[in-house]
C-alpha positions as CSV (number, residue, x, y, z in Angstrom):
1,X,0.0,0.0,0.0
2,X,2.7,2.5,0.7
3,X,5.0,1.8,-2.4
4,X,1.3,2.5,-4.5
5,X,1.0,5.4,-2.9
6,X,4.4,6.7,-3.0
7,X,4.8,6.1,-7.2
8,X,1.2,7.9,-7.5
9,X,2.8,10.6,-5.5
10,X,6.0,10.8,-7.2
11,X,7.4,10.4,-4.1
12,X,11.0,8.6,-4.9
13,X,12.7,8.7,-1.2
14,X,9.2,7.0,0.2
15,X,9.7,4.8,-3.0
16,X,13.4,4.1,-1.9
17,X,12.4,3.0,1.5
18,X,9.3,0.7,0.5
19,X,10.9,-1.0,-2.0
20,X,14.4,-1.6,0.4
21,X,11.9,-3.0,3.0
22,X,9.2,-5.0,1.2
23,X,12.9,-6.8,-0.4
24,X,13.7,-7.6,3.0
25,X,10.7,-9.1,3.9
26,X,10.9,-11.1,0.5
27,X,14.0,-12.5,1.4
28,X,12.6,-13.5,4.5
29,X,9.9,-15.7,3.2
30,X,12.5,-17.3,0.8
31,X,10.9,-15.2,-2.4
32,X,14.3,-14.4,-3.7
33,X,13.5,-13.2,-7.1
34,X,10.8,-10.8,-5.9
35,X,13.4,-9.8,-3.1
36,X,15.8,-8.9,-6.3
37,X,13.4,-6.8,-8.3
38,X,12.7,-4.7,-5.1
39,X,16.2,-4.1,-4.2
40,X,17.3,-3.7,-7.6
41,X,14.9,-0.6,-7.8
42,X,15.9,0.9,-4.6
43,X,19.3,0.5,-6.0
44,X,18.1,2.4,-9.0
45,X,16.3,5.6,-7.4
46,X,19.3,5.7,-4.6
47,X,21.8,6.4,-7.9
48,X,19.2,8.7,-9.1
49,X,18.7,11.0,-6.0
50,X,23.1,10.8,-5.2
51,X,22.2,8.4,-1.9
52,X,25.6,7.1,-1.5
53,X,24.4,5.6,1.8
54,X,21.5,3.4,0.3
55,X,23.0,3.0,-2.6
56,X,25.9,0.4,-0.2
57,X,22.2,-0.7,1.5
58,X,21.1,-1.8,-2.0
59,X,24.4,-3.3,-3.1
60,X,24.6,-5.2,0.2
61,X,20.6,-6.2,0.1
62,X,21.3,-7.6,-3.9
63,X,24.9,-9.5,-2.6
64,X,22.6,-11.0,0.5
65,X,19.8,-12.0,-2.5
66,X,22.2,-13.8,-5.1
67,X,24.2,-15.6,-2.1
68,X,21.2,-17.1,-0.7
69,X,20.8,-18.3,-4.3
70,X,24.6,-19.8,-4.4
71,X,24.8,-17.2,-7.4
72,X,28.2,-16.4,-5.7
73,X,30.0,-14.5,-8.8
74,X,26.6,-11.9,-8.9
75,X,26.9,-12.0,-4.8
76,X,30.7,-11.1,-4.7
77,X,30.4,-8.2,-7.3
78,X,27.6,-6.5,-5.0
79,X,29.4,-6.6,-2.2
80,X,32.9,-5.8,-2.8
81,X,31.0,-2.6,-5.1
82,X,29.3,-2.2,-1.2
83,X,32.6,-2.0,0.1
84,X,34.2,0.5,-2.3
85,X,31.6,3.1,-1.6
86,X,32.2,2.6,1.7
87,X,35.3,2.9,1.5
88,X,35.1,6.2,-0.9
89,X,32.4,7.7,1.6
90,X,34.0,10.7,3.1
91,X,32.1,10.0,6.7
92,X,34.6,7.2,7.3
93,X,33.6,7.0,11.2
94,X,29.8,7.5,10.9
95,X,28.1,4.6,12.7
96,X,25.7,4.1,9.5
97,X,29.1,3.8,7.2
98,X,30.7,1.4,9.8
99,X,27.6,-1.1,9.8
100,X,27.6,-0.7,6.2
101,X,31.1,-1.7,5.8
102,X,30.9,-4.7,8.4
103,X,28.0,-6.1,6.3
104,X,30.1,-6.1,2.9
105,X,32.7,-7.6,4.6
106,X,30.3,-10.5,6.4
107,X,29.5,-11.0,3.2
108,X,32.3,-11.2,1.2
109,X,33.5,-13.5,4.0
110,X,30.7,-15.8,3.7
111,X,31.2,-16.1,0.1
112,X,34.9,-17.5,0.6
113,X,33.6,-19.8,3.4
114,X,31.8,-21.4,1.2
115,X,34.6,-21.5,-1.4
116,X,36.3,-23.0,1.1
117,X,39.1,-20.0,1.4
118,X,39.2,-19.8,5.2
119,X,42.4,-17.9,5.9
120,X,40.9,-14.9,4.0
121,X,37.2,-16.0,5.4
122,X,38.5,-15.8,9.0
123,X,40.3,-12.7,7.8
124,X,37.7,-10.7,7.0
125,X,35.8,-11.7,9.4
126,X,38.1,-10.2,11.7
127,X,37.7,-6.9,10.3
128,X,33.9,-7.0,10.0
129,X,33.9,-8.2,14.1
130,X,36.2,-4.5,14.7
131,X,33.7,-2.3,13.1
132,X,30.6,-4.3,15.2
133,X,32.5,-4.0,18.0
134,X,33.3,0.0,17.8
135,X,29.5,-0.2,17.1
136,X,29.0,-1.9,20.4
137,X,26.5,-4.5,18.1
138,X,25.7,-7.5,20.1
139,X,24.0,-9.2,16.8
140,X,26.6,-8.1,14.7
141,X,29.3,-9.6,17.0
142,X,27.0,-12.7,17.0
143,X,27.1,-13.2,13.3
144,X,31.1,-12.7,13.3
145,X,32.2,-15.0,16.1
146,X,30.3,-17.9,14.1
147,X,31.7,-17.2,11.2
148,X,35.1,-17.8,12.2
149,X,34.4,-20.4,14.6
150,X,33.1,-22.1,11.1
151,X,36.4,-21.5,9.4
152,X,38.4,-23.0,12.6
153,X,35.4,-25.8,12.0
154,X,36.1,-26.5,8.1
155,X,40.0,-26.5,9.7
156,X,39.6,-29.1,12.0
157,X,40.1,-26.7,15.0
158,X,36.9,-27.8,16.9
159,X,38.1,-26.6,20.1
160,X,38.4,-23.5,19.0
161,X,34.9,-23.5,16.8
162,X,33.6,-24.6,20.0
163,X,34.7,-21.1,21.9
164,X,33.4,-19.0,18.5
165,X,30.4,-20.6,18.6
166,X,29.4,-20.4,22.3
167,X,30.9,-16.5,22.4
168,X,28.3,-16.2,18.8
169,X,25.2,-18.0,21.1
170,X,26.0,-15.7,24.0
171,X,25.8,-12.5,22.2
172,X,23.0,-13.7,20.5
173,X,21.5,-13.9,23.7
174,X,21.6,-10.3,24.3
175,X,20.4,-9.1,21.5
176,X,17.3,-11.7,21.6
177,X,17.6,-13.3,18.1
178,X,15.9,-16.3,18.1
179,X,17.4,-17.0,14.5
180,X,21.4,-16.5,16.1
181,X,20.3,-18.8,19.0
182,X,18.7,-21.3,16.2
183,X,21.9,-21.0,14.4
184,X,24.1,-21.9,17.3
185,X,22.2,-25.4,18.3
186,X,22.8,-25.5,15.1
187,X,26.7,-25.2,15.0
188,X,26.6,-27.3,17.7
189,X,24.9,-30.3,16.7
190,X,27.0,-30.2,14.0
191,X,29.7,-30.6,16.5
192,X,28.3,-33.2,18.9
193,X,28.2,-35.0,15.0
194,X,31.1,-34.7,14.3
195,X,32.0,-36.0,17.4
196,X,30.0,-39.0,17.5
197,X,27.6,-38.3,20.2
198,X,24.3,-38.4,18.1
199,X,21.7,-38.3,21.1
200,X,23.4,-34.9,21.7
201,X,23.8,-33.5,17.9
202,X,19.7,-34.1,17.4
203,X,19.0,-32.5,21.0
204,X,20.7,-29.6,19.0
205,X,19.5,-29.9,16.4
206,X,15.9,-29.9,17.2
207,X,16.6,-26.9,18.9
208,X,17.4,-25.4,16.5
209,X,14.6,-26.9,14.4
210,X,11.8,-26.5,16.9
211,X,12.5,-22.4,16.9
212,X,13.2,-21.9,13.3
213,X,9.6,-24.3,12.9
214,X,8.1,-20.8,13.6
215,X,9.8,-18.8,11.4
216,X,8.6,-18.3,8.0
217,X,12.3,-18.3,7.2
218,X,12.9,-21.8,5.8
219,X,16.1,-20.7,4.0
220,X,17.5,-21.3,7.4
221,X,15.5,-24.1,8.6
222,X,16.6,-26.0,6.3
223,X,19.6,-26.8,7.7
224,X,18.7,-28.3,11.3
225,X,16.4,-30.3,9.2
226,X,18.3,-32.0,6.7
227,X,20.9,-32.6,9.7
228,X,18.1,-34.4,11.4
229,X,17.5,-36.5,8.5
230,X,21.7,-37.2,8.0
231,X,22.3,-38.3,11.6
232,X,19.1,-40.1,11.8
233,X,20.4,-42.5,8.9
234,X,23.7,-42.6,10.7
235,X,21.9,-44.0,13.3
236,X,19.8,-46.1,11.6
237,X,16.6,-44.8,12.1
238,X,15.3,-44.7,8.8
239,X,11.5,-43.4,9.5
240,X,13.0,-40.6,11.0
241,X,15.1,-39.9,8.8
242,X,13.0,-40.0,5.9
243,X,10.4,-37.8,8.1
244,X,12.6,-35.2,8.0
245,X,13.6,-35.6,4.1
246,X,10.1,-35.4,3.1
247,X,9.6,-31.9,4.9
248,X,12.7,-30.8,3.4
């Protein structure tokens, strides 16, 4: 209703801002290619009206869209083009310029976790986890701290992914996001998995299952549910395991 009545009005700021948000809630209920059209607008009027800061929002919102999507090469060019107009932004120690730059950077670090180049991941991640921290972000440490206790994971270093992950579930519990403390039952099953100790891994993981079950965010869910289905079949328990596939 508000993006109708902002384009009747001419109004291109409100236009901005509706289309930025209504993307965002796209993504959130897994309709990526509507999520893409909105952002790619709001990318379009913030070039229009000079926005430099929504402009890096809109670049970051389309890297966030296309790495959901594993389209990683579309993902990486939005968010290192994020990062250069951070970087070129002449309010270098603005709060809004220093979440912007710690989102390209969690994303960009993402990206190479997935491509399996951890020393840069970790890296990055690094840098991202400064800016959150001058920004005293409890959710924004959050996402950080599991990201590199997932490269010391991929290592081989559970110890260590062990003491990201908790410090990740601890700061997710002050800043309240059920989807961070979903995430780190679900780091932690993954653990207990890889561990052997399977009665432990599903308590985890339906954790992390049982709280993301009322989310409309299955992108996510996902996850704790195929892992259910995987160490059910380890330990034999076929009708549970194929429970789980069929919802997935």
């Amino acid at each position: 209703m508000l993006l109708g009545r902002f384009v009747k009005e001419g109004n291109h700021r409100g236009e901005l801002a509706a289309n930025s948000e209504l993307g965002t809630q796209f993504r959130q209920r897994n309709d990526f290619l509507h999520a893409i059209a909105c952002h790619k607008r709001s990318l379009y009027l913030a070039i229009q009206l000079n926005d430099t800061v929504n402009i890096i929002k809109a670049l970051n919102n389309l890297g966030t869209n296309y790495r959901r999507l594993s389209v990683l090469e579309e993902a990486t060019s939005y968010h290192y083009k994020a990062l250069e107009y951070s970087d070129a932004y002449s309010h270098q120690n603005d709060s809004v310029t220093l979440k912007n730059k710690a989102v390209s950077l969690n994303g960009i670090a993402n990206i190479y976790l997935t491509m399996g180049n951890l020393d840069l991941a970790d890296s990055i991640c690094r840098r991202a986890l400064a800016n959150e921290k001058l920004l005293g972000s409890d959710l924004g440490q959050a996402i950080n701290y599991a990201n590199i206790g997932s490269a010391f994971e991929s290592r081989g270093n559970l110890d260590s992914a062990w003491i990201y992950y908790s410090m990740s579930m601890e700061s997710n519990k002050k800043a309240n996001s059920y989807l961070g403390i979903s995430l780190c039952h679900d780091h932690f099953g993954r653990l207990y998995e890889i561990n052997g100790d399977f009665n432990k891994a599903i308590s985890e993981y339906q954790s992390a299952y049982d709280i993301l079950s009322l989310s409309p965010d299955k992108w996510h869910w996902l996850d704790p549910c195929l892992a259910l289905a995987k160490v059910n079949l380890k330990r034999g328990d076929l009708l549970s395991a194929k429970k789980f596939l069929d919802e997935a």
